[in-house]
DSSP file (Angstrom, degrees, kcal/mol; ACC not computed):
  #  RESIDUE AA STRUCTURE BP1 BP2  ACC     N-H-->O    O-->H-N    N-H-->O    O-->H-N    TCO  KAPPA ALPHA  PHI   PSI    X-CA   Y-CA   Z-CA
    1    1 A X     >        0   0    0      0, 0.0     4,-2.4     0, 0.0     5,-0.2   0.000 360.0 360.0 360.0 -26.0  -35.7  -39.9  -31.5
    2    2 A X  H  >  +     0   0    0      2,-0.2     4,-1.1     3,-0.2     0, 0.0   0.687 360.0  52.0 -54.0 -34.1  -34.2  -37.2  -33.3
    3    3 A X  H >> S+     0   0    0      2,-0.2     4,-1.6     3,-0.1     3,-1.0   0.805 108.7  53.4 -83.1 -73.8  -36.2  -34.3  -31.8
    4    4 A X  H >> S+     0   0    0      1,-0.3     3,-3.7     2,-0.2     4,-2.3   0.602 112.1  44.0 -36.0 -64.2  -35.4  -35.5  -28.4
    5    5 A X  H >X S+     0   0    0     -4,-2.4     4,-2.3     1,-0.3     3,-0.9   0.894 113.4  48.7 -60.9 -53.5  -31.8  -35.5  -29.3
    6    6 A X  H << S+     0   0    0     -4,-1.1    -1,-0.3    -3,-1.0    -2,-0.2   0.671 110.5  53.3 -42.9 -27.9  -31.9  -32.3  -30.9
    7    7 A X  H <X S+     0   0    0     -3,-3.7     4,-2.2    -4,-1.6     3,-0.4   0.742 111.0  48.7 -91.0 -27.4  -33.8  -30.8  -27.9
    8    8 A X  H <X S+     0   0    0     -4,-2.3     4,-2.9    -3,-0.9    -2,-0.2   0.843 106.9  49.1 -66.9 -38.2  -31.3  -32.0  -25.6
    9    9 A X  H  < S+     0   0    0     -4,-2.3    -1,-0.3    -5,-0.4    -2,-0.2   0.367 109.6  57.6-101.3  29.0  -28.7  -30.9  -27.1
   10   10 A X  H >> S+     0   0    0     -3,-0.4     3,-1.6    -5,-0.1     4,-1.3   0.796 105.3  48.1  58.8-121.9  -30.5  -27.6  -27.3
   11   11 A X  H 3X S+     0   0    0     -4,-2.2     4,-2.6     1,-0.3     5,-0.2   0.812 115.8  48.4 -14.7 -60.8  -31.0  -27.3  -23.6
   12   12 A X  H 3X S+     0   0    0     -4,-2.9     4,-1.0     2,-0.2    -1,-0.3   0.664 104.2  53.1 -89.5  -8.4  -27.4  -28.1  -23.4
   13   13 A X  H X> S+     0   0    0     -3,-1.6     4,-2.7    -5,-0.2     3,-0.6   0.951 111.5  53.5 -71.6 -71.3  -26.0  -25.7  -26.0
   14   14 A X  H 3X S+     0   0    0     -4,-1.3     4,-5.1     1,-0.2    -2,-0.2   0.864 112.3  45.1   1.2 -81.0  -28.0  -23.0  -23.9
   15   15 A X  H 3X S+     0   0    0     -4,-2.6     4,-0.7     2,-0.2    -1,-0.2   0.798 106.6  51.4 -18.6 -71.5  -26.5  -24.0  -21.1
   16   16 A X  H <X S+     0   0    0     -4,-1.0     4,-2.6    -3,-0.6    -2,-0.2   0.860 109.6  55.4 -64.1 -53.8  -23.2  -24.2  -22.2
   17   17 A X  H  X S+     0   0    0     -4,-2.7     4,-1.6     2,-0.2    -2,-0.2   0.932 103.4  55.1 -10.0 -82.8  -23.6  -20.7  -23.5
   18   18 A X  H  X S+     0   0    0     -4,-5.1     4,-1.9    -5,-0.3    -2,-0.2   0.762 105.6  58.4 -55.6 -23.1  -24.7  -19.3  -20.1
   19   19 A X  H  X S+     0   0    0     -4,-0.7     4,-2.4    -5,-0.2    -1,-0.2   0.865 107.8  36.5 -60.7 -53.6  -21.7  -20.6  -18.8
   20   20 A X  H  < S+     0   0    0     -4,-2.6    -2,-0.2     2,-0.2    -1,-0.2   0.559 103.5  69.2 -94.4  12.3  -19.3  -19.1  -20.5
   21   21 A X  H >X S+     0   0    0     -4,-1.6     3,-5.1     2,-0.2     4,-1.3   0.950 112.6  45.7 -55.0 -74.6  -21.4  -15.9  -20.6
   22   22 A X  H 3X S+     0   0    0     -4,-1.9     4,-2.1     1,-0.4     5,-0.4   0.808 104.7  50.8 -38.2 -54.4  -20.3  -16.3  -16.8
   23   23 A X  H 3X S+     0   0    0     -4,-2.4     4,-0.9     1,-0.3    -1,-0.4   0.594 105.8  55.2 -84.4   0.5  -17.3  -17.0  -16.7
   24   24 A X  H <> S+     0   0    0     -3,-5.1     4,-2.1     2,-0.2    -1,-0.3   0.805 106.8  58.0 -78.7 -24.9  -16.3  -14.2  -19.0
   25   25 A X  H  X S+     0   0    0     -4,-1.3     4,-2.4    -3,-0.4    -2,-0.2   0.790 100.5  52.1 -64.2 -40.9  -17.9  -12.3  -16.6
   26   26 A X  H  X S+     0   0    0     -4,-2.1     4,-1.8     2,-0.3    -1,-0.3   0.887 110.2  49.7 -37.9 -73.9  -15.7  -13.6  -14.0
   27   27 A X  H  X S+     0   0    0     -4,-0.9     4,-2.1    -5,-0.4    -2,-0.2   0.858 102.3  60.3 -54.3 -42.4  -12.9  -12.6  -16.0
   28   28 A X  H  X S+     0   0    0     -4,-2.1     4,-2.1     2,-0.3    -2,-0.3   0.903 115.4  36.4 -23.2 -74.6  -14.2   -9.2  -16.6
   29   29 A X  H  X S+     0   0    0     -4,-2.4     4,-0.5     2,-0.2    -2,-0.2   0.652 107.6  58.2 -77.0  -7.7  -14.2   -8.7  -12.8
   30   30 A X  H >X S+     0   0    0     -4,-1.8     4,-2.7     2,-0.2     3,-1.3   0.948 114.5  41.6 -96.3 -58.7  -11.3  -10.4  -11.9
   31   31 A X  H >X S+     0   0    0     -4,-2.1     4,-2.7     1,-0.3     3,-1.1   0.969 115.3  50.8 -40.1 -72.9   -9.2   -7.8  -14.5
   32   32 A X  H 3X S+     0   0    0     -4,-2.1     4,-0.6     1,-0.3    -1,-0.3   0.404 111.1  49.7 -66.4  -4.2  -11.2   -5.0  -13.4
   33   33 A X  H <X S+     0   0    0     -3,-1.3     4,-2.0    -4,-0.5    -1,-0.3   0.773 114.3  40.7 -59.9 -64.6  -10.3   -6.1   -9.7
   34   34 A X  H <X S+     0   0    0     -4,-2.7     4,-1.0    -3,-1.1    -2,-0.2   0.660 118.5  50.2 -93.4 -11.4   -6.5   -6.4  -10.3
   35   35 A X  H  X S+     0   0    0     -4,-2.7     4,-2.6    -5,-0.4     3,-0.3   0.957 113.7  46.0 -64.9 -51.0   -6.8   -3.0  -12.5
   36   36 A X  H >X S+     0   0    0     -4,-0.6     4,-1.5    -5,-0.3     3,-0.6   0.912 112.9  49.5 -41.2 -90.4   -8.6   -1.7   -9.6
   37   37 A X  H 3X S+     0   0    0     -4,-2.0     4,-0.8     1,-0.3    -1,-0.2   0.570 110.5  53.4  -6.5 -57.5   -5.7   -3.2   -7.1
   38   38 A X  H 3X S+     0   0    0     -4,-1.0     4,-2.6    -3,-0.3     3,-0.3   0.880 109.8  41.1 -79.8 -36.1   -3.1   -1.7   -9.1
   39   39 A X  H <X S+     0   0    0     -4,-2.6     4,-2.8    -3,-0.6    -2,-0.2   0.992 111.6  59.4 -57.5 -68.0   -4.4    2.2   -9.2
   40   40 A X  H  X S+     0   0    0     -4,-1.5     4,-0.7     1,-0.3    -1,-0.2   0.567 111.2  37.2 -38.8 -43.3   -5.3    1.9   -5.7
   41   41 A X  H  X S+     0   0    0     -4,-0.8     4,-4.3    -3,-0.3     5,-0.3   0.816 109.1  68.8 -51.3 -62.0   -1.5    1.1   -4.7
   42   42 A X  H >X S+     0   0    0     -4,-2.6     4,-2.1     1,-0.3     3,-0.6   0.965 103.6  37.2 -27.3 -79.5   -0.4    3.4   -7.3
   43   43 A X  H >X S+     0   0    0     -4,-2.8     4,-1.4     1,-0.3     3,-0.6   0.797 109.0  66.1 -71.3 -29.7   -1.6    6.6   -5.5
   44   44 A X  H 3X S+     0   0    0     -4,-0.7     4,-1.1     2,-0.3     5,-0.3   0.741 103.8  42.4 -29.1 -47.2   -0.7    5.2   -2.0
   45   45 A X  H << S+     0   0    0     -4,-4.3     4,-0.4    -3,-0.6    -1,-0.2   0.893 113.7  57.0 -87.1  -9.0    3.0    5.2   -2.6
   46   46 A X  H <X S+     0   0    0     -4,-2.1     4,-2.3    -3,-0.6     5,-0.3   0.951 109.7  46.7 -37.5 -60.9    2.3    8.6   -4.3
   47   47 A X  H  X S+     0   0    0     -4,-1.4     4,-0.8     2,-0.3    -1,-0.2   0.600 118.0  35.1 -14.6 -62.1    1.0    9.4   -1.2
   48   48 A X  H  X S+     0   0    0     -4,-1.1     4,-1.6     2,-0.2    -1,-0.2   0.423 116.2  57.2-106.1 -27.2    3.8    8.1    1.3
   49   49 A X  H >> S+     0   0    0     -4,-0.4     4,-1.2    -5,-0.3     3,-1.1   0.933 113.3  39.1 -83.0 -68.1    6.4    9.1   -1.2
   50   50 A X  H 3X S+     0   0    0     -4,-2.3     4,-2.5     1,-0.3    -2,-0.2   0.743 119.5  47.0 -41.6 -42.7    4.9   13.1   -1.1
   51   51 A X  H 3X S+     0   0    0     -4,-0.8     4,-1.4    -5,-0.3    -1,-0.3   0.997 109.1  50.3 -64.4 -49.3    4.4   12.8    2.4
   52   52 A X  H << S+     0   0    0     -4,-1.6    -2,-0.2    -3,-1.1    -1,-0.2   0.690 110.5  59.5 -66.0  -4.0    8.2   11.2    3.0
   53   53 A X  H  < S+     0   0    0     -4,-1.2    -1,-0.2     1,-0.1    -2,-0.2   0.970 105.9  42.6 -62.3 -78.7    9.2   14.4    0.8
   54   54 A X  H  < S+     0   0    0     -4,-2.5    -2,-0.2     2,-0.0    -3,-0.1   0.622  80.8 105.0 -60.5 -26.9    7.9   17.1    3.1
   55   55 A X  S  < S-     0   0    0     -4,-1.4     2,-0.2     1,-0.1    -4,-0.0  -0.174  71.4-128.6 -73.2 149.1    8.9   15.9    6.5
   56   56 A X        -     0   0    0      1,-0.1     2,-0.2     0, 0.0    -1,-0.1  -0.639  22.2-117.5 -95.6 148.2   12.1   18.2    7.8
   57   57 A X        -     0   0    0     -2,-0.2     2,-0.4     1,-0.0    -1,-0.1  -0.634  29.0-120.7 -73.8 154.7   15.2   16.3    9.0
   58   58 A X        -     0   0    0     -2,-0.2     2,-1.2     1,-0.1    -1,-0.0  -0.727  32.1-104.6 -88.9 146.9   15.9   17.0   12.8
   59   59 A X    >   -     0   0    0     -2,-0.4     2,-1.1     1,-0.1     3,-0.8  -0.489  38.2-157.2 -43.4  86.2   19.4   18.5   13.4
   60   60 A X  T 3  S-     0   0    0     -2,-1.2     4,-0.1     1,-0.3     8,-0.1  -0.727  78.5  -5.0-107.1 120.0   21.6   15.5   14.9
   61   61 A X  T >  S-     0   0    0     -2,-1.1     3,-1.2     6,-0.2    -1,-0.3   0.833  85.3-175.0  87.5  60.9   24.1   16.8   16.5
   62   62 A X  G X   +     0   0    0     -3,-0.8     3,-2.1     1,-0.3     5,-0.1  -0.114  68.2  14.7 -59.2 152.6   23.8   20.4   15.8
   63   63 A X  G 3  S-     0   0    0      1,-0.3    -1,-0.3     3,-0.0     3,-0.1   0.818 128.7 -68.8  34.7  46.8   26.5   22.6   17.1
   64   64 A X  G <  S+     0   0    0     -3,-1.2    -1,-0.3     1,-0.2    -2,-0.2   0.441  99.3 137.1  56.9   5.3   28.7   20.1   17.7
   65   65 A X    <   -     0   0    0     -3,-2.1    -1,-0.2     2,-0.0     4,-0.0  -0.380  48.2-147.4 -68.2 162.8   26.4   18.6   20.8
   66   66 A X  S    S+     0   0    0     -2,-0.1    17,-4.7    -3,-0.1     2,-0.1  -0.082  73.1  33.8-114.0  42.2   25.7   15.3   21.5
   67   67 A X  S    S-     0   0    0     15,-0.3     2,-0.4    -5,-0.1    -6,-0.2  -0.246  94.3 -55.0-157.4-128.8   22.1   15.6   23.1
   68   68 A X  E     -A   80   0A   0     12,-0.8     2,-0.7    -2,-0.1    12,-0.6  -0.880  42.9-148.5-143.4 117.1   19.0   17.6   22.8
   69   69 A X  E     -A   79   0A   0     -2,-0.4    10,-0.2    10,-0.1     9,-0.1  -0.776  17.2-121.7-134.1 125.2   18.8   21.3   23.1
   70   70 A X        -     0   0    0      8,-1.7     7,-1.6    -2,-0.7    -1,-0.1   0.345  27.6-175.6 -62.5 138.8   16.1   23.2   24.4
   71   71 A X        +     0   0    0      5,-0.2     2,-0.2     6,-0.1    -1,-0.1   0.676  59.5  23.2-120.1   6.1   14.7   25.7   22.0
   72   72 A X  S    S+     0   0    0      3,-0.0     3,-0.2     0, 0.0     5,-0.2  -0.821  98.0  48.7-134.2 169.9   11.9   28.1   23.3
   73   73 A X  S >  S-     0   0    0     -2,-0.2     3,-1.1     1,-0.2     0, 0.0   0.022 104.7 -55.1 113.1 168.0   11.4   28.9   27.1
   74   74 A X  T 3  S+     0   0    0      1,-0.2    -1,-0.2    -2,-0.1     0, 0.0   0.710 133.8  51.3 -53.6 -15.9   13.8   30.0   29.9
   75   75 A X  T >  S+     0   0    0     -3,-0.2     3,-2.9     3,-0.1     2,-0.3   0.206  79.4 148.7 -88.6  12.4   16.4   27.1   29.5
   76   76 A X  T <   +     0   0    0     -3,-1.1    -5,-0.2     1,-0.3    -6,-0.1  -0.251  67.9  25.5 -36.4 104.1   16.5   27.9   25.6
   77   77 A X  T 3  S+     0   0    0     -7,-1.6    -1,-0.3     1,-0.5    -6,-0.1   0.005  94.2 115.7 115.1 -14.4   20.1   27.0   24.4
   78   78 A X    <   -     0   0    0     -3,-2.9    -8,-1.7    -9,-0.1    -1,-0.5  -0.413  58.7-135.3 -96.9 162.0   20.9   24.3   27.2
   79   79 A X  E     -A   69   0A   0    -10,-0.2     2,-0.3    -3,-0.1   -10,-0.1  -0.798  17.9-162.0-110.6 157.2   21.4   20.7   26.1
   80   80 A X  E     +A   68   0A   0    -12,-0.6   -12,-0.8    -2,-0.3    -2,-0.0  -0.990  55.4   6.4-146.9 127.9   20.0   18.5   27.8
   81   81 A X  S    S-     0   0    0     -2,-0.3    -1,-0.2   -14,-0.2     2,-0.2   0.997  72.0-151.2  54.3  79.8   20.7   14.4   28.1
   82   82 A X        -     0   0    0    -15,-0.2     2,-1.2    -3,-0.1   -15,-0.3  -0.523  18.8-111.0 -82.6 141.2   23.8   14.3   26.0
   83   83 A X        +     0   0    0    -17,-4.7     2,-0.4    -2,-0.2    -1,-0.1  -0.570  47.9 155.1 -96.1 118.8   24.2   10.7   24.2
   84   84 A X        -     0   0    0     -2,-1.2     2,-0.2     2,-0.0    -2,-0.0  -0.971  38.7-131.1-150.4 164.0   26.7    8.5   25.2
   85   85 A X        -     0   0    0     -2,-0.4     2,-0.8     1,-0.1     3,-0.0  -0.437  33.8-119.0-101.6 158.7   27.5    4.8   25.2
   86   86 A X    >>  -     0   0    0     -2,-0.2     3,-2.2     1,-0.2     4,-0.7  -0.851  21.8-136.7-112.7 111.4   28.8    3.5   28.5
   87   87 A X  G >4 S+     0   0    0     -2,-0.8     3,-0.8     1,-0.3    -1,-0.2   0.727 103.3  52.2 -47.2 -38.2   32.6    2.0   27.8
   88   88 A X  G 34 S+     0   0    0      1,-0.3    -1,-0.3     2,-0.2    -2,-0.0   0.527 100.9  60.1-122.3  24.2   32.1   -1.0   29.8
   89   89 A X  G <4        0   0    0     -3,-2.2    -1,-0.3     1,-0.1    -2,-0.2   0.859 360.0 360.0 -59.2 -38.8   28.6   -2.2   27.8
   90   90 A X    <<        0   0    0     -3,-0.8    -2,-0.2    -4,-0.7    -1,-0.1   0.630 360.0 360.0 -96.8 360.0   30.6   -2.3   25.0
């Protein structure tokens, strides 16, 4: 009766074993996931910050207009659609 128990609990040491082989394994990838996760983020707001770096502001309200004013072509200097709020919207 002895072997049997001894062979069972065996089997089930084994077992037990293989289990938590797995589930370290598990853990393993689930760190290496959220390491992963974090790098991957990392250089993206590098990214979005480098880009938000380089972009030029436009000139609002350049020379003391209020509108948008043409810069290559034969109308070059005129403004054109000056912005203004309509007194009795407000």
């Amino acid at each position: 009766m002895e072997k049997k128990t001894l062979h069972l609990h065996a089997g089930l040491y084994k077992e037990l074993k293989s289990r938590l082989k797995k589930k370290g394994d598990v853990m393993i990838k689930r760190h290496t996931h959220l390491l992963n996760e974090f790098s991957r983020k990392k250089s993206e707001a590098k990214l979005i910050q480098q880009l938000q770096r380089s972009v030029k502001a436009v000139d609002a309200n350049a020379n003391g207009t209020s509108g948008y004013t043409i810069k290559e072509g034969k109308n070059a200097g005129k403004v054109l659609n000056h912005i203004r709020k309509n007194p009795n919207k407000l």
